[in-house]
C-alpha positions as CSV (number, residue, x, y, z in Angstrom):
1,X,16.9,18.2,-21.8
2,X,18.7,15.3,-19.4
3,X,19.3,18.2,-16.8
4,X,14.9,18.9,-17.3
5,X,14.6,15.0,-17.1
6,X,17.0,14.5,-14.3
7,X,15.4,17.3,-12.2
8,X,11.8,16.2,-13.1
9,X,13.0,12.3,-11.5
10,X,14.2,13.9,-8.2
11,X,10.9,15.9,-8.1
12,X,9.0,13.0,-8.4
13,X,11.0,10.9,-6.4
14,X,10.7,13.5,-3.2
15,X,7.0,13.1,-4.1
16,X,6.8,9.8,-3.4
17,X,9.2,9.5,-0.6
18,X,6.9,12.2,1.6
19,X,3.6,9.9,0.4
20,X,4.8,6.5,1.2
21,X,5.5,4.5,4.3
22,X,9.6,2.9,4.8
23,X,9.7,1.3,1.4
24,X,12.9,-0.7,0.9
25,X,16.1,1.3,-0.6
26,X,16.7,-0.7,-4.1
27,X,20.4,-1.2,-3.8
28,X,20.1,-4.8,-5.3
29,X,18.8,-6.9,-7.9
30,X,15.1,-7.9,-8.4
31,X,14.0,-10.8,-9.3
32,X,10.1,-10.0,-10.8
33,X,11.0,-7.5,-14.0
34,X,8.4,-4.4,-14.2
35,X,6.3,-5.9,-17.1
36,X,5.7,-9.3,-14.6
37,X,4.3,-6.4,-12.0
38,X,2.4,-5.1,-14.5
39,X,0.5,-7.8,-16.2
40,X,-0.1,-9.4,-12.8
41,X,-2.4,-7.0,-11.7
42,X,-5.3,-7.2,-14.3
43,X,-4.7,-11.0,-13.8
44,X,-5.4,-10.3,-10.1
45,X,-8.4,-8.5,-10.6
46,X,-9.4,-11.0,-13.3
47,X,-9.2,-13.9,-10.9
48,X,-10.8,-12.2,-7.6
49,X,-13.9,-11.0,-9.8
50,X,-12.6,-7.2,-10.1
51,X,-13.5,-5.8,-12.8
52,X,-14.3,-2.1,-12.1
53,X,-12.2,0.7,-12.5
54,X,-11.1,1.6,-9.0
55,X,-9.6,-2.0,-9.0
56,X,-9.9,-2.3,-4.9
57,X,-9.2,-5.4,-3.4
58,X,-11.9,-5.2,0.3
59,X,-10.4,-7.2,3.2
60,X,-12.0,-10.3,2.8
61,X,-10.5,-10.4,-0.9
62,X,-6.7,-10.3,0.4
63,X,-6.1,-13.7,1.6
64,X,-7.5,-14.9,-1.8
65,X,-4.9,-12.2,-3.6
66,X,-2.2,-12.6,-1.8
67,X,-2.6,-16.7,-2.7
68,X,-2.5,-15.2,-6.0
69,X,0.7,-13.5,-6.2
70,X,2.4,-16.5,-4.2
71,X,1.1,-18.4,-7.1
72,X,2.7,-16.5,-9.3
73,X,5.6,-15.5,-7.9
74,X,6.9,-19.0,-6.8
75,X,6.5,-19.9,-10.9
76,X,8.2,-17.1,-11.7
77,X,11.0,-18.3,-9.1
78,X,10.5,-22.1,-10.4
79,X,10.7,-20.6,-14.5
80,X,13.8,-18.0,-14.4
81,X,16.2,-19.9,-11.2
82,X,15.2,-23.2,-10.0
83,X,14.9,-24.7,-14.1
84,X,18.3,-23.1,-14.6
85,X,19.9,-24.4,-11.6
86,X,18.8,-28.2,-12.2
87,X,19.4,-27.4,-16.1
88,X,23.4,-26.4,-15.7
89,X,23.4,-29.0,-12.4
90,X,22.6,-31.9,-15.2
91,X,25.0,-30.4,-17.8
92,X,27.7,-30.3,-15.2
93,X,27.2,-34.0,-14.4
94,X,26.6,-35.2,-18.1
95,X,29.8,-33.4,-19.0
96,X,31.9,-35.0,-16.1
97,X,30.7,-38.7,-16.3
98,X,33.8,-41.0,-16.6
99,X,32.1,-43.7,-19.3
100,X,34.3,-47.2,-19.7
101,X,33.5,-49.7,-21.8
102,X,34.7,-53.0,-23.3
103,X,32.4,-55.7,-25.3
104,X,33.5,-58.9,-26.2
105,X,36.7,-58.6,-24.7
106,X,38.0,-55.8,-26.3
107,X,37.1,-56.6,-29.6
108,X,34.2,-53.8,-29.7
109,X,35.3,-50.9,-28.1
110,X,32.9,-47.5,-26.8
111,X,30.9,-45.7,-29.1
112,X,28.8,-42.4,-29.4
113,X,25.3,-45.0,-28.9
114,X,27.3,-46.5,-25.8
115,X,27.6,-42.5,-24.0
116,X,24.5,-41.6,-25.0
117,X,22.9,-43.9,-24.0
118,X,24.7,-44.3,-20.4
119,X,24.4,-40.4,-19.9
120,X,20.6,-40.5,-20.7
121,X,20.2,-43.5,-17.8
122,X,22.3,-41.5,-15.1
123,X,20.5,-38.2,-15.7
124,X,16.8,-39.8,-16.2
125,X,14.4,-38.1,-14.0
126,X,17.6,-36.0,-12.1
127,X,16.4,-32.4,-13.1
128,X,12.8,-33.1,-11.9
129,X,14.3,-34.4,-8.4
130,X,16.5,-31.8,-8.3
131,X,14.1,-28.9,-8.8
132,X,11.7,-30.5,-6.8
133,X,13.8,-30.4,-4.1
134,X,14.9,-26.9,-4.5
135,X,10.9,-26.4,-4.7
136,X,10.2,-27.7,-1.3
137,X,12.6,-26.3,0.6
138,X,11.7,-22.6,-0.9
139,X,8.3,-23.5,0.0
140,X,9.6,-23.5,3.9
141,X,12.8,-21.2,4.2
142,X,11.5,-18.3,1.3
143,X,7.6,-18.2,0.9
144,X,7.0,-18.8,4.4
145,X,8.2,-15.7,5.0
146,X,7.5,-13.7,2.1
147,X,3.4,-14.7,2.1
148,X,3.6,-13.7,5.9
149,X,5.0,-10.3,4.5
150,X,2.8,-9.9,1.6
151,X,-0.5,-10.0,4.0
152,X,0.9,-7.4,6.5
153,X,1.9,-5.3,3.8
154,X,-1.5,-5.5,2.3
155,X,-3.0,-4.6,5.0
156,X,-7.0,-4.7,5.5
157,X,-7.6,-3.2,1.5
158,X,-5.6,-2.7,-1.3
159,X,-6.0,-0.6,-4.7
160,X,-4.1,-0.5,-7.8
161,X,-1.5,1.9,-6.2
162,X,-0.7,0.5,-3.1
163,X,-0.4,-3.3,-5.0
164,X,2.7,-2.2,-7.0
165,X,4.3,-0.3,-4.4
166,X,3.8,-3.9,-2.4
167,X,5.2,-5.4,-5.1
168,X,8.0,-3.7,-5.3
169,X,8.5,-3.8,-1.4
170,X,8.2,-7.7,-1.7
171,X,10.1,-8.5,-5.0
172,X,13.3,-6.6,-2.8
173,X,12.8,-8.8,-0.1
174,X,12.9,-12.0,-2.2
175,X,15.6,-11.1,-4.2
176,X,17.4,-10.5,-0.9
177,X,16.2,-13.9,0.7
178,X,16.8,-16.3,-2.6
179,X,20.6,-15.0,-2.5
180,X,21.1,-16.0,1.5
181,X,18.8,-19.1,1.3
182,X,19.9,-20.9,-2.0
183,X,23.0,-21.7,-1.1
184,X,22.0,-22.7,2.0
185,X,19.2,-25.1,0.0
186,X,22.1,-26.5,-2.0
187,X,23.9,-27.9,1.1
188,X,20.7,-28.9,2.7
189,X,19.9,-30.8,-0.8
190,X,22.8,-31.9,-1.5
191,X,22.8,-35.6,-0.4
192,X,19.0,-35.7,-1.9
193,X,20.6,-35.0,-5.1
194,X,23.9,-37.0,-4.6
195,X,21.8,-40.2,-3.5
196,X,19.5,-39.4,-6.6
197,X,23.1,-39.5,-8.7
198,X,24.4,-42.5,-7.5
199,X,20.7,-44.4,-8.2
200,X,21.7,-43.2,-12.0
201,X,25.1,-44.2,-11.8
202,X,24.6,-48.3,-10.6
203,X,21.9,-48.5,-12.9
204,X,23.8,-47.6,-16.2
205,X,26.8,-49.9,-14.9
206,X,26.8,-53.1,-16.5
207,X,28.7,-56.5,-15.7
208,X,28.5,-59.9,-17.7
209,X,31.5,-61.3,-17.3
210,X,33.5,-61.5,-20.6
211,X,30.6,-60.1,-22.5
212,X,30.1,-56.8,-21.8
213,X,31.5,-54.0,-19.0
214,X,30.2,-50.4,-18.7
215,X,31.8,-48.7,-15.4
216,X,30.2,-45.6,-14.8
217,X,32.1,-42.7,-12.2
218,X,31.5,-38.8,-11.3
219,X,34.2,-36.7,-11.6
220,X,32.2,-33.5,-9.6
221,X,31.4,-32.7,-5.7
222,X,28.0,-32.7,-5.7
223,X,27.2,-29.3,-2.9
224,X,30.4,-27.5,-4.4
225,X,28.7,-27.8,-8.3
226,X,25.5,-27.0,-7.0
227,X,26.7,-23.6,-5.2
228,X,28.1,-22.8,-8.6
229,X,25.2,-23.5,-10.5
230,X,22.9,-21.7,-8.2
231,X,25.4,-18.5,-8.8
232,X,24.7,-18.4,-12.6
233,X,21.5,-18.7,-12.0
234,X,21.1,-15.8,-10.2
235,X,23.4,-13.4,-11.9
236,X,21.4,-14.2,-15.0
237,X,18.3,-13.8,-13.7
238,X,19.1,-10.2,-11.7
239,X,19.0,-8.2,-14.9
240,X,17.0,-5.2,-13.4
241,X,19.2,-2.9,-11.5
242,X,18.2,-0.4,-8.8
243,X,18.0,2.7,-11.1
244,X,15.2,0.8,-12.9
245,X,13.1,0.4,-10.2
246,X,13.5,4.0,-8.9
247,X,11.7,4.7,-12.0
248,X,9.5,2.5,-12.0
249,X,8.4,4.1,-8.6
250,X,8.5,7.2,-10.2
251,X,6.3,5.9,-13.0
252,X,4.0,4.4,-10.5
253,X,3.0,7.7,-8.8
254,X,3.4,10.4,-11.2
């Protein structure tokens, strides 16, 4: 039976390597999953007003569906890395904050209140600023070039067919270009997010003089914990290997 199954795969894969044109070899992570391909395009058809069954894009629609899948494969991107990456950057931060406090001198020392509430002021509004910036720089050193991509891969029409063997072609790309270009983004970022850090840190730091002191200090390099956050994020999001999408070409074309 596996030696039937495992014959039947190379059959079909020779198929489709003799019927399409220099797809990408699959040698690394993805960052769309098969079922996001899949839903997207009735969703595509849904929004460009194709509702037939030969589900054929003309060449006036594949500006509009190309702005489509940009659409959604930049919240797809935003959903599954950037939200983690600002997520673990603000853990990292919260969990290294260096909190000092004294009250009436010394006679009320720091509390649970007295972190909480310092932690909440240095990290208000940090992951939005931080995934916004992430955001906007994708927008210039990814999608650029992947939308550019997309449309000459789509060519002047488009059916059901050639759409997920686009996909495919395109989700490769990305997954290679988010691994170069985030880390690059997190240097590039990186004083945004430190200035962003410091504006936390000087407003939860008190001083009335022998009343009340709350000194407030970062314990973390800002680029180096961003690199590392932006590594998890990726390995947890790369969850579809190379075999699966062989067969998911497979499934594509048989």
């Amino acid at each position: 039976m596996k030696a039937s199954l495992f014959l039947f795969t190379l059959v079909a894969l020779f198929f489709f390597a003799g019927t399409t044109n220099a797809l990408p070899t699959y040698t690394d992570d993805v960052v769309l999953g098969r079922r996001d391909i899949e839903a997207l395009i009735p969703e595509l058809q849904k929004r460009t007003g194709h509702k037939t069954p030969s589900q054929h894009w003309a060449k006036k629609d594949i500006p509009t569906l190309a702005a489509h899948i940009m659409v959604q494969i930049k919240a797809k991107v935003s959903a599954s890395i950037v939200a983690d990456i600002s997520a673990k950057f603000c853990d990292d931060v919260k969990a290294n904050l260096n909190i000092n406090l004294k009250a009436l001198l010394g006679i009320i020392e720091i509390d649970d209140a007295h972190v909480s509430l310092a932690q909440k002021t240095v990290l208000n509004g940090l992951n939005a600023k931080v995934s916004a910036s992430i955001n906007a720089e994708l927008d210039t050193q990814v999608y650029a070039s992947i939308q550019a991509d997309l449309l000459k891969a789509l060519g002047s029409s488009c059916d059901e067919a050639k759409l997920l063997k686009v996909l495919l072609e395109i989700d490769a790309k990305l997954a290679a270009l988010l691994k170069v270009k985030l880390p690059v983004i997190c240097v590039d970022i990186s004083s945004q997010v430190k200035a962003a850090v410091d504006v936390g840190i000087k407003h939860a730091k008190i001083t009335v003089p022998l009343l009340l002191t709350v000194d407030v200090s970062l314990d973390i390099d800002v680029t180096v914990t961003l690199k590392a956050c932006v590594k998890v994020a990726i390995k947890a999001c790369a969850d579809i290997k190379a075999k699966a999408w062989a067969q998911a070409i497979v499934n594509a074309v048989v």
